[in-house]
N, C-alpha and C positions, 0 to 999 in steps of 0.2 A: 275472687280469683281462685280456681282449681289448683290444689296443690301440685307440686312436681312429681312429674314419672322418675320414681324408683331404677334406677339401673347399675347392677355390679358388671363394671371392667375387667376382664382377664387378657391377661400378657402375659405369654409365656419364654419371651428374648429374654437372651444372656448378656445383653451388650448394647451399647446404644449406636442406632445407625440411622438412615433416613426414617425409617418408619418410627422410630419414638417420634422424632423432630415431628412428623408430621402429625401422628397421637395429640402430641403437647399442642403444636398448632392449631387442631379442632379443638380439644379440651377448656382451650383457653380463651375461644369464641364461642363454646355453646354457652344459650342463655342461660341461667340456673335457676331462672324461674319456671321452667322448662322442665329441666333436668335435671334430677342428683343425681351424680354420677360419682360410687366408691369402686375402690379400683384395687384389684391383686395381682400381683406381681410373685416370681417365686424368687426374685434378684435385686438387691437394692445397687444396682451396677452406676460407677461415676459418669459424669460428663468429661470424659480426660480425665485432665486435671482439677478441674469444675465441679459444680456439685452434685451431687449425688439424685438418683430418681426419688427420692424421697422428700427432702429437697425442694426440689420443682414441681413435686404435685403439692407440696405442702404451700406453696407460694401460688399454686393456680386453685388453694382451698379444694382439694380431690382427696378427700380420703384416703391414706393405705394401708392395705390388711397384706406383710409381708408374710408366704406360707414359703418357708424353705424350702429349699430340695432335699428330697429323701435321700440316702444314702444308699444305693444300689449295693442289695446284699451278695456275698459273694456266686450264692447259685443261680443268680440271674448274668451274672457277669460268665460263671461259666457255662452255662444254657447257652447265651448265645453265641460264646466262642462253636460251641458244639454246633449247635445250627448254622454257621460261617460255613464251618468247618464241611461237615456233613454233608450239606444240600448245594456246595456250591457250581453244581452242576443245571442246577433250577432256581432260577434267582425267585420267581415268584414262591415257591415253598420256601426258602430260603429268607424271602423278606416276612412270610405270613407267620412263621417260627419266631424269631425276634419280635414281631408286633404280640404275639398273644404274653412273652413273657417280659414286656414293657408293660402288658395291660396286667398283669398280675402285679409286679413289686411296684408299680408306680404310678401310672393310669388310672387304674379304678379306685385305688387308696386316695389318689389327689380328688379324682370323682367325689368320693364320698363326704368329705372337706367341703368340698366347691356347695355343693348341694346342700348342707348345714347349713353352708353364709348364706345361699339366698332365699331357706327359706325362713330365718330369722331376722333378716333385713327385711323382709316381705318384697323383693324387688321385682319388676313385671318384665322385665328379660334380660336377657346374659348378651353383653354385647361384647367380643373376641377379637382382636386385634394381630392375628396373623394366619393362619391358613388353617382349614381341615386337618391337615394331618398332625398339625403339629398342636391343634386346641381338642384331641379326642377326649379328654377329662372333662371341659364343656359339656359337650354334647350328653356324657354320660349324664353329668350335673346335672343339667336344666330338663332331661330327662326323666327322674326321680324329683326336681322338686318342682315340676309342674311349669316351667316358666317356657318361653319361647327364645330361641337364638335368634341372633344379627351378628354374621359372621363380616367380619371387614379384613378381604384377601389381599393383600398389598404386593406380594411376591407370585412369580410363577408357579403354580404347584404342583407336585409329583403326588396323586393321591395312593391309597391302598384300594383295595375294593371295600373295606371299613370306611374308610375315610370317604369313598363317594356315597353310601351307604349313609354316613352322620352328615354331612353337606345337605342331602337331600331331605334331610328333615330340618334342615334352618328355615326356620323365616323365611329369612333373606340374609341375600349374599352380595356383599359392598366389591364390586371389582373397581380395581384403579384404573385400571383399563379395558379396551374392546379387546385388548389380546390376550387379557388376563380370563373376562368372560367366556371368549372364544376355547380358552384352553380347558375351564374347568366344564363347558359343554362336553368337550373331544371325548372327555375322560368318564362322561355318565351323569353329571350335575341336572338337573332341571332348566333348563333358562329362565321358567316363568317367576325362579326364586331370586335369578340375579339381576343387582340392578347396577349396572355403568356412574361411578361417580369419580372422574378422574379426580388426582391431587392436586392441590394449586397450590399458590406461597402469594405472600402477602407484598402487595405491587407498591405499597407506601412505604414498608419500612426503609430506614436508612440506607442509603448503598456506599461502600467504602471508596475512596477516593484512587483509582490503579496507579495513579503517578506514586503514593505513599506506599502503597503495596508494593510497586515495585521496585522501590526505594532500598527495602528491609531486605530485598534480597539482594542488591550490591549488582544489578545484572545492568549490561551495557542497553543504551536507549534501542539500538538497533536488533540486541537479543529476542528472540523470539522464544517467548515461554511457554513450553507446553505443559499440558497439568491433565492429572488424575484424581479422583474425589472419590477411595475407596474402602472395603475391608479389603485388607490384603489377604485373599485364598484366591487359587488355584484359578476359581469361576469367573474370577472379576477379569483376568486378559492384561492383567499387569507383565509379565513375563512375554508379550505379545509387543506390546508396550516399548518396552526397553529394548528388545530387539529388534525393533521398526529405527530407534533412536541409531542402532549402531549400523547399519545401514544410511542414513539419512545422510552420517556425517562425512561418509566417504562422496556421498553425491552432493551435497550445497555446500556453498562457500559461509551461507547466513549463520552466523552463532547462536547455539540452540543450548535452550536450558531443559529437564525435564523435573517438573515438579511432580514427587507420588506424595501426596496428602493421604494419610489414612493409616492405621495398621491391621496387627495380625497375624496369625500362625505363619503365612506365609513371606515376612517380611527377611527374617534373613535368608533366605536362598536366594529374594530377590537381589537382595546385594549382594549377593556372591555373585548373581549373574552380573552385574552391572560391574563388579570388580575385576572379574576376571574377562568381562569384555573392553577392560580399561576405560569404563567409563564414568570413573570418582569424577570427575570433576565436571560432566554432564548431569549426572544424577542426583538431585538431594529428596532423600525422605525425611519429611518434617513430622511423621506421625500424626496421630487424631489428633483436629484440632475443632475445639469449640466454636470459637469465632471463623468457620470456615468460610465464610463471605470475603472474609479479608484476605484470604489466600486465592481465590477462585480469582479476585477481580485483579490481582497479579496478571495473570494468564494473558495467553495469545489465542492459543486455541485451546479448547477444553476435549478429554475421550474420554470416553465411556466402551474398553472393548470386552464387554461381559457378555457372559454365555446365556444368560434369561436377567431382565428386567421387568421391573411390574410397571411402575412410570416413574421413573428414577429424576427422585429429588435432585439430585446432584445438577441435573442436565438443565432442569429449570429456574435453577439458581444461575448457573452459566448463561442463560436467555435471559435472565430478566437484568444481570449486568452487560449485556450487550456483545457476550463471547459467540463465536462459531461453533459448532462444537461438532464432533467426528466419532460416531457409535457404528457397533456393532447392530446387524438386520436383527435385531431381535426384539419380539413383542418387549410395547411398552414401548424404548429407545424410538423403534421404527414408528410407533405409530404420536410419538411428538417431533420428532423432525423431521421436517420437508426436507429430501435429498434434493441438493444443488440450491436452495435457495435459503433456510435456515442453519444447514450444513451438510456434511457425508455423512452418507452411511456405507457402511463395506460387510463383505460376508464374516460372521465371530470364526476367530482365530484363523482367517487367513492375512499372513502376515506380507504375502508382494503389497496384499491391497490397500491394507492399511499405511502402510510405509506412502504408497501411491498419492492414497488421498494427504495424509500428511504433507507430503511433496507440494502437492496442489497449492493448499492454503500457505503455506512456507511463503512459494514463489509470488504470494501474491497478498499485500497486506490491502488494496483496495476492499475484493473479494473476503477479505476475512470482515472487513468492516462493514459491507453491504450486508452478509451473511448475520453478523454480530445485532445488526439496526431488523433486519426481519425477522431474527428470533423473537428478539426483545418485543417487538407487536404481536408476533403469536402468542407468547405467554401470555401479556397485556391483558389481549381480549378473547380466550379463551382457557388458562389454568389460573383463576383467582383465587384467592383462602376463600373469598367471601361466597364465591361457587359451591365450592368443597362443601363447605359447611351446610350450605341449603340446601344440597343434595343428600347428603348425610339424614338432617333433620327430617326430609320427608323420608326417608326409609324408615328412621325411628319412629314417627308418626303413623305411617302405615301399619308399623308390626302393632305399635300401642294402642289404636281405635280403639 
């Protein structure tokens, strides 16, 4: 038997959000006979309250080489107030100023690191676990020590002309969706480097019982519960969200819950909006939660009104417990929900529409239950782990011939 292909992981998240879960859930299915896979992180960030990423790769036996964050000295902190400053008449000079003295104190320095590990591991390529722009010490890396990228894009990306410039010397490029590929084409990418591997989740594991779920939250059988599964910033449409609810309640008689699952920078303003639209006793945010299965299968309807989605874990967790769920048109979101028969989709942050479609499913718990049972076969029989992964596997096969 041929031994296993050599592979160092880089991650460069601060937090843990769909895209570890879903990390963790390939990691935990590639074969190892296959594949060593050691893995860098610049953050040993918790699960919650739960344990820590170190933790759970040490329990899926993945190696971690934890490289801290540098400490941004203070002339790059004032460089780029100056270039803020300065150029913000021209956002492209503007962003290209800030990129070159990110590639000085931090970029090339983390480069030069990255490049040491892989070429004293001897590993036969760098495989990157979040976009271009935000893996350019990569590219540097595997540049200098000779190896090949497999860039795995999970989120929308906003590139540099750098960043399409390092893209286009990958391997290959793992899009989670056709609207993820479609975007980093728009932007200058190759197609012939990228290859379509949506996300899937695992169609056996245990599903939580919603009667219990909705037990825990003390809500009337008749309440209709709505829920969000997010980080709390800006992008995600929480603020969208809650003021679809304060609307709602002036038009239905049905008692409405709104569960925000998630945190975030953004989490006290959301209360302040929800407080001072008197709606404490509509709103509960229960923060990140680990076991977030158990809070989803609470739900009545599930949304998602975020401003870019890559194929949002969230939503396919919601489908395969048999929720409806109501997104914003945007890649990824749009290209896993069938509008009207899986659930709505509405234009991101217009809020009559959303309110609209809300309305919709409210008035109608058949429709949410038809909608609930056709997601549930969409996921089924097209986003599997077990997909994911053999798609995965032939792209790493490809770069390793």
């Amino acid at each position: 038997m041929s031994a296993a292909q050599r592979l160092l992981l880089l991650d460069t998240g601060q937090e843990w959000g769909g895209g570890t879960n879903s990390l963790l859930a390939l990691l935990a299915r590639l074969p190892r006979q296959r594949y060593a896979i050691d893995a860098v992180f610049y953050h040993d960030y918790p699960r919650g309250h739960g344990p820590c990423l170190s933790q759970t790769l040490a329990a899926l036996d993945v190696p971690l080489t934890l490289h801290p964050p540098r400490r941004q000295p203070l002339w790059a902190k004032l460089g780029k107030e100056a270039a803020r400053g300065l150029l913000t008449p021209c956002r492209q000079w503007r962003a290209a100023a800030v990129e070159q003295i990110e590639l000085a104190w931090r970029i090339r320095p983390n480069a030069r690191r990255l490049a040491a590990q892989l070429r004293a591991g001897g590993y036969r390529a760098l495989y990157m676990n979040n976009q271009p722009l935000s893996n350019l010490e990569g590219y540097l890396a595997a540049a200098e020590a000779g190896v090949p990228v497999i860039q795995h894009c999970r989120s929308n990306p906003q590139l540099s002309p750098r960043a399409v410039a390092a893209a286009n010397q990958a391997a290959r490029i793992i899009a989670v969706s056709h609207g993820i590929a479609d975007s980093l084409v728009a932007q200058g990418v190759a197609r012939a480097r990228i290859r379509v591997v949506p996300n899937g989740i695992d169609p056996l594991q245990p599903l939580p019982d919603p009667a219990t779920c909705r037990a825990r939250l003390g809500v009337s059988a008749d309440t209709v519960v709505i829920g969000t599964v997010c980080s709390l910033l800006p992008r995600k449409g929480v603020a969208d969200l809650i003021a679809a609810l304060a609307q709602l309640l002036g038009q239905v008689s049905t008692p409405l819950c709104l569960l925000v699952i998630g945190d975030g920078p953004q989490r006290a303003a959301l209360e302040h909006q929800a407080h001072t639209a008197g709606l404490e006793e509509y709103v509960r945010f229960v923060g990140f939660q680990a076991q977030v299965l158990d809070w989803t299968a609470a739900l009545d309807i599930c949304v998602l009104a975020s401003a870019s989605e890559g194929l949002p874990r969230v939503l396919l967790e919601a489908m395969l417990l048999g929720k409806p769920v109501l997104a914003s048109r945007v890649s990824g979101s749009a290209e896993l929900v069938v509008d009207g028969h899986t659930g709505l989709l509405f234009p991101y942050a217009d809020r009559p529409a959303l309110t609209a479609a809300l309305a919709t499913l409210i008035a109608s718990p058949a429709r949410r239950q038809a909608m609930g049972q056709a997601g549930r076969a969409r996921v089924l029989a097209n986003y599997s782990l077990d997909a994911c992964v053999a798609g995965v596997q032939q792209v790493f096969d490809e770069v390793l011939a």
